[in-house]
C-alpha positions as CSV (number, residue, x, y, z in Angstrom):
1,X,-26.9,-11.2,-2.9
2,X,-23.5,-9.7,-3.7
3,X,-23.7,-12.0,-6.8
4,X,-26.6,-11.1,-8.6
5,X,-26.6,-7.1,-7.1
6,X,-22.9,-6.9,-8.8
7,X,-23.8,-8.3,-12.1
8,X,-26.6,-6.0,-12.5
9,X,-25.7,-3.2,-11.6
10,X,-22.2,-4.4,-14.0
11,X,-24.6,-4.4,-16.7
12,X,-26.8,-1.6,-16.2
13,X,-23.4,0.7,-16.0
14,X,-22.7,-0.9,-19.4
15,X,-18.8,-2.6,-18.6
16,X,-17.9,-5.9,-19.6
17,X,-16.0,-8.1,-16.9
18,X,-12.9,-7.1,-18.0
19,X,-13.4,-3.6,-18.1
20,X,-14.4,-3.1,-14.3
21,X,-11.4,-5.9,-13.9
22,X,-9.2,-3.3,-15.1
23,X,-10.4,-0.7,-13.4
24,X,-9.8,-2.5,-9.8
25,X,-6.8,-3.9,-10.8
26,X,-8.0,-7.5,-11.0
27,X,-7.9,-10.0,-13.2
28,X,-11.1,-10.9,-15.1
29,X,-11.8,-14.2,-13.3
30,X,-11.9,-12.4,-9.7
31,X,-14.8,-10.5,-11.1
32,X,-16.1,-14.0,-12.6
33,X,-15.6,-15.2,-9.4
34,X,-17.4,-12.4,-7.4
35,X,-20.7,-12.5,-10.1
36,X,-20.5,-16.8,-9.7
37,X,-20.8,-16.5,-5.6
38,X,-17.6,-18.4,-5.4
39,X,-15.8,-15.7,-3.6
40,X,-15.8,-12.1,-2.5
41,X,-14.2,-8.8,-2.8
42,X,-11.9,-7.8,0.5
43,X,-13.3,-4.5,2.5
44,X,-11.3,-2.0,0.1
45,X,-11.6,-3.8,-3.0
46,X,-15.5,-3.6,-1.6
47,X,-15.7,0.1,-1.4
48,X,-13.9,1.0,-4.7
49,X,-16.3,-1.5,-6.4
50,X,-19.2,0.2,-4.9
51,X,-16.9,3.5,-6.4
52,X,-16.8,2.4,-9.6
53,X,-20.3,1.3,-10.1
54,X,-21.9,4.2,-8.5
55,X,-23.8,2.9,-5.4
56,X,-22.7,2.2,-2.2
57,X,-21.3,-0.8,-0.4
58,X,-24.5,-1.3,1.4
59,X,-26.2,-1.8,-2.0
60,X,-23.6,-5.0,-3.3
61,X,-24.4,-6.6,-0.3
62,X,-27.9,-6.5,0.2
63,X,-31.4,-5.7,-1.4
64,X,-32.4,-2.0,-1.2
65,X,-33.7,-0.8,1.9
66,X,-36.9,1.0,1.1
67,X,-36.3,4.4,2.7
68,X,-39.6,4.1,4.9
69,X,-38.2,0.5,6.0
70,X,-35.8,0.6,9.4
71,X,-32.5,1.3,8.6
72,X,-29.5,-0.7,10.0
73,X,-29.9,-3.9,8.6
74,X,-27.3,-6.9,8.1
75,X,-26.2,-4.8,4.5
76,X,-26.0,-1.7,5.9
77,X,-24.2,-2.7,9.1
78,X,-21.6,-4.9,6.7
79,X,-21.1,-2.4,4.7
80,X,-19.8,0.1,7.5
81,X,-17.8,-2.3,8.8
82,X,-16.0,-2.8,5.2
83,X,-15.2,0.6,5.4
84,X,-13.6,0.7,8.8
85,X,-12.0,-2.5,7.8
86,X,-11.1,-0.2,4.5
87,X,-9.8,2.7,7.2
88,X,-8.3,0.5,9.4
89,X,-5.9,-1.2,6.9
90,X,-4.9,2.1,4.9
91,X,-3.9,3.6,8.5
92,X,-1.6,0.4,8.9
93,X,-0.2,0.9,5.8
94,X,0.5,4.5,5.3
95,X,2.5,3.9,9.3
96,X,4.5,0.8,7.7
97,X,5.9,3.3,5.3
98,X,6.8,5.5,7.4
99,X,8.5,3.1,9.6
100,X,10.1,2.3,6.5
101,X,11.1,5.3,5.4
102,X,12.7,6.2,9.1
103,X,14.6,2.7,8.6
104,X,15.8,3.3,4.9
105,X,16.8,7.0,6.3
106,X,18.7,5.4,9.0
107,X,20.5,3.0,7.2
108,X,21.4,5.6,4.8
109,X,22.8,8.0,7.9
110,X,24.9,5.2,9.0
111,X,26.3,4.4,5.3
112,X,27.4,7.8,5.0
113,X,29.2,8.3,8.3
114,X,30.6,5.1,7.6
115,X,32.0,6.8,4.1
116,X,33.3,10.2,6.2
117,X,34.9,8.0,8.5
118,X,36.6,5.9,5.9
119,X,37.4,8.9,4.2
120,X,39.3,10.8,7.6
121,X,40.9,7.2,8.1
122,X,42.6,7.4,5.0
123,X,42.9,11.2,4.9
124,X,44.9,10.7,8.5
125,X,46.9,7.4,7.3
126,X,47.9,9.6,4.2
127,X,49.1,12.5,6.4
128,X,50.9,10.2,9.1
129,X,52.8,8.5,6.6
130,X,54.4,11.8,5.0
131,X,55.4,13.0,8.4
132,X,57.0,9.5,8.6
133,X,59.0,10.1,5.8
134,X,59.4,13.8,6.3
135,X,60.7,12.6,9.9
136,X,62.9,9.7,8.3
137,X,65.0,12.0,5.3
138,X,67.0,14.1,8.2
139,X,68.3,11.5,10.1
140,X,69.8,9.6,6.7
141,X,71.8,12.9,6.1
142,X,73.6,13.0,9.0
């Protein structure tokens, strides 16, 4: 169904393979792919397909469901699990880049005390060393 619904409704909006490949940020043989029945879009690629060709994810996957007709069938139900698929995985991303970003600011905390401290280390070696010196020019005098 997701074959022949996405080719039509492809044409009917007037883009070319290519075209809607751009658009989602695929190459033109996934969309080949998709129309052929050889494989099929993920749960987000799903829902901005459905975005792009203005209908819903319900309507790539299945026939119609006459409005009179009972709603909740296999299409409908597939497509709301796509989207909370869709949800699910955006919420596990945006959380991997925040642990990221509490790693990279860690890492950089650490860099830079390790730079102060190098900097004292030297600052104090500098400063012991005069008073060596300092200490050391009397006692050749006498």
């Amino acid at each position: 169904m997701l074959a022949e619904n996405l080719k039509a409704l492809r044409k009917a909006k007037g883009l070319s393979q290519e075209e809607l490949a751009a658009r989602l940020h695929v190459v033109r043989q996934t969309v080949s792919k998709w129309e052929k029945g050889r494989s099929v879009p993920d749960a987000d690629l799903l829902i901005r397909l459905a975005e792009e060709l203005d209908t819903t994810s319900a309507a790539l996957l299945g026939p119609e469901v006459p409005p009179e007709a009972e709603r909740g069938g296999t299409a409908e139900q597939l497509a709301r699990i796509a989207e909370q698929l869709a949800v699910k995985n955006r919420r596990a991303r945006r959380i991997w880049r925040i642990v990221a970003g509490v790693l990279i600011a860690f890492v950089m905390v650490n860099l830079l005390l390790i730079l102060l401290n190098f900097a004292a280390f030297r600052s104090f070696q500098a400063e012991a060393e005069s008073t060596v010196q300092a200490q050391e020019l009397p006692r050749g005098e006498s």
